[in-house]
C-alpha positions in Angstrom: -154.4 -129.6 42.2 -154.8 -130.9 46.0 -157.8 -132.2 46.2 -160.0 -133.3 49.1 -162.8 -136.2 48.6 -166.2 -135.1 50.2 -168.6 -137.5 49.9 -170.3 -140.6 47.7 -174.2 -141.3 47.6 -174.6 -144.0 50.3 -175.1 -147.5 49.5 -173.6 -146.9 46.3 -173.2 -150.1 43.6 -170.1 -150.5 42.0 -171.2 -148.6 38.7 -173.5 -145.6 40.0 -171.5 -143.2 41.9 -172.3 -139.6 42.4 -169.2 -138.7 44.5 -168.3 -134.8 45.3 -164.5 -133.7 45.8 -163.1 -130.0 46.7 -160.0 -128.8 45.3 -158.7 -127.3 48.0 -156.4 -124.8 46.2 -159.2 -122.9 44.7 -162.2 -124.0 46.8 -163.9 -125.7 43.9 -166.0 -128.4 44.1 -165.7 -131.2 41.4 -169.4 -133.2 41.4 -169.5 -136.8 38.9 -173.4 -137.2 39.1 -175.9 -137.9 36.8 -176.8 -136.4 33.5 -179.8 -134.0 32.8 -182.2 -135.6 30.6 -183.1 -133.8 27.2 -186.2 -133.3 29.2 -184.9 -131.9 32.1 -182.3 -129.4 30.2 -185.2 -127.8 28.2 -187.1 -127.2 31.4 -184.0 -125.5 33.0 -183.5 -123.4 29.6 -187.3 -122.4 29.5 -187.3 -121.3 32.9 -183.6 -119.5 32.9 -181.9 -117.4 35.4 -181.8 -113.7 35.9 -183.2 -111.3 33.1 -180.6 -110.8 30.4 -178.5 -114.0 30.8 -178.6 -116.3 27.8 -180.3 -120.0 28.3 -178.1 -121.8 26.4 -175.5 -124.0 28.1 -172.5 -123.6 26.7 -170.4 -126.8 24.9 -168.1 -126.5 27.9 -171.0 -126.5 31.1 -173.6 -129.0 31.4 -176.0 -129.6 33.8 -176.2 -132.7 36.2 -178.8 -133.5 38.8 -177.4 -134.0 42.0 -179.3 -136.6 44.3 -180.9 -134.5 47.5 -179.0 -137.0 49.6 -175.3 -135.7 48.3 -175.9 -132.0 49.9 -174.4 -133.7 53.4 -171.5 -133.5 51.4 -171.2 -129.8 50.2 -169.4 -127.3 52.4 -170.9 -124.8 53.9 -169.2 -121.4 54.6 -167.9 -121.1 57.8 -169.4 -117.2 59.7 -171.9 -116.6 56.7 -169.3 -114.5 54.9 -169.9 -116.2 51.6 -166.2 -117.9 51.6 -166.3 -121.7 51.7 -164.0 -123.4 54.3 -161.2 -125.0 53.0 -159.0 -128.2 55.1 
């Protein structure tokens, strides 16, 4: 796995680091943020996604909250043709 480091929240203390890397052989970003509170988990469930798809989140997703200022660091695709730029 190559991967490419994006980005860490600015001004970050030692021990609180949302930090987003790209692996550059599949285009996939890797995000270490925070965890979704209880709270915040039930909220996503209750509202869902498209008709038909289940709410639960599976053992092997979670969700994470991502801090507004980290979205600097996500690419954007290159010619709006969907595909994310890779380096």
């Amino acid at each position: 796995m190559a991967l490419k480091f994006l980005g860490i929240i600015p001004n970050t203390p030692v021990d609180d680091s949302p930090t987003i890397w790209l692996d550059e052989d599949s285009g996939d970003l890797l995000i270490q943020s925070y965890k979704a509170t209880a709270e915040e988990v039930k909220a996503c469930q209750e509202l869902g996604s498209i008709p038909g798809h289940s709410r639960d989140v599976p053992d092997h997703e979670t969700i994470i909250r991502l801090p507004a200022v980290m979205l600097q660091y996500i690419p954007r695709p290159e010619g709006g043709d969907g595909e994310v730029p890779r380096s």
